[in-house]
N, C-alpha and C positions, 0 to 999 in steps of 0.2 A: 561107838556104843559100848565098848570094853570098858574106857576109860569114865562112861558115865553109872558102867555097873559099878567099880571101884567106888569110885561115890558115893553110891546108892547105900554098899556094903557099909561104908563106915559112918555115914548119915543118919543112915535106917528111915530114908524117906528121898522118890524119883523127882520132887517140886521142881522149880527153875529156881528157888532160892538157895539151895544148895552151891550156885554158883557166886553165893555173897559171901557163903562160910565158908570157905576152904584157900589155902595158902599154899600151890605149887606150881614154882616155876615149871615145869618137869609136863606137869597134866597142861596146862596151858600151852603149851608149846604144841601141845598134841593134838588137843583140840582145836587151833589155831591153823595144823595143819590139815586135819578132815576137813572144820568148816572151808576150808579155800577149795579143798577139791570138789566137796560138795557144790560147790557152787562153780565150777568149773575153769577156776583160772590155771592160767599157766603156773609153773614147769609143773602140775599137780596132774595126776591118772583121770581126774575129774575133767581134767580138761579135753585130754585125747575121746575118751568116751563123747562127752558132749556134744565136740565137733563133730566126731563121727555121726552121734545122733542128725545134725544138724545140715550136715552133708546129706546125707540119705532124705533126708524131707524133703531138701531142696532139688535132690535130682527126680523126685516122684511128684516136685509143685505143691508138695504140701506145707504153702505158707503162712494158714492161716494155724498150720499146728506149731511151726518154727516160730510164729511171734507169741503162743502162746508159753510152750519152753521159757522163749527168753523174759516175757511176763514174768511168770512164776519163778523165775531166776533172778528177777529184783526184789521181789518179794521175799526171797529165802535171804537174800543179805540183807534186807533189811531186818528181819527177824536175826540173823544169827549174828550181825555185827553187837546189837540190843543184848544178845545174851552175856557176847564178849563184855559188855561195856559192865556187867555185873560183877566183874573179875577185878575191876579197877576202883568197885567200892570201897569208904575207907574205915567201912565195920569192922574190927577187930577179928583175924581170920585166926583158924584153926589151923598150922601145921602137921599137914599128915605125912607120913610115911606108906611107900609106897614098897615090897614086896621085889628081891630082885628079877623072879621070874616076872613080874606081868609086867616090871619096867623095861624087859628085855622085850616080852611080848609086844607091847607098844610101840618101844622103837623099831624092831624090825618090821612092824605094818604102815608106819610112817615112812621109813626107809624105802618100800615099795612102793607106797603112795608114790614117793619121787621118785624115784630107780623107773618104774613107769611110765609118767608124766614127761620125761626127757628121751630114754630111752623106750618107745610104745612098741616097736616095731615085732619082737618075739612075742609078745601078745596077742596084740592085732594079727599077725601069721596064725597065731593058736586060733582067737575067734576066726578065721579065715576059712581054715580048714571043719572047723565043727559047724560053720554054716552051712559049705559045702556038702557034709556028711548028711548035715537034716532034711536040706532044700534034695540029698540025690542026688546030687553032683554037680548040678547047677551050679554056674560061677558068681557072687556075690557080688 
């Protein structure tokens, strides 16, 4: 969503055509890696999460909400592969310049997206502990 305010800023409009005019290896790279964790594949934070989603339904039998997840998780790549494919248009694109702070900004949230995704476990302990605080000490 950072990398779509960038955008937005040098655009001066949030369309989905904005993804026709603009020319960065750098922003594509980025959003290439949200959309995968959005959509929950591996090594990606999107992933750990999802399972976990996915686990917990399945230990409560809630499968007719697990098939709707994964529904709407085909639907979301169908839509975001479509937006990617906007990237690969052969309009005449804009080169923009990116800012070194929001470039640093970017990469180190991507950086987490996978740092995450591979390594979940210091996380997953954090959400562990703050379930238990909520639930009162119930074990999760």
């Amino acid at each position: 969503f950072l990398s779509l305010d960038i955008l937005e800023q040098r655009f001066g409009q949030s369309s989905i055509e904005i993804f026709k005019q603009f020319k960065s290896p750098f922003l594509i790279i980025i959003f290439i890696i949200g959309f995968l964790s959005l959509l929950g594949l591996p090594p990606f934070g999107g992933f750990i999460a999802k399972l976990t989603i996915l686990s917990g339904l399945a230990g409560v039998g809630a499968y007719i909400m697990m098939g709707a997840i994964l529904v709407i998780s085909l639907v979301e790549a169908v839509y975001l592969f479509r937006l990617l494919s906007y990237t690969k248009d052969t309009q005449p694109k804009v080169k923009i310049s990116i800012p070194l702070l929001q470039k640093a900004i970017l990469a180190s949230i991507a950086f987490a997206i996978i740092y995450f995704g591979i390594f979940p476990n210091a996380l997953l302990d954090i959400s562990q502990q703050v379930a238990s605080s909520i639930i009162g000490g119930v074990h999760v």
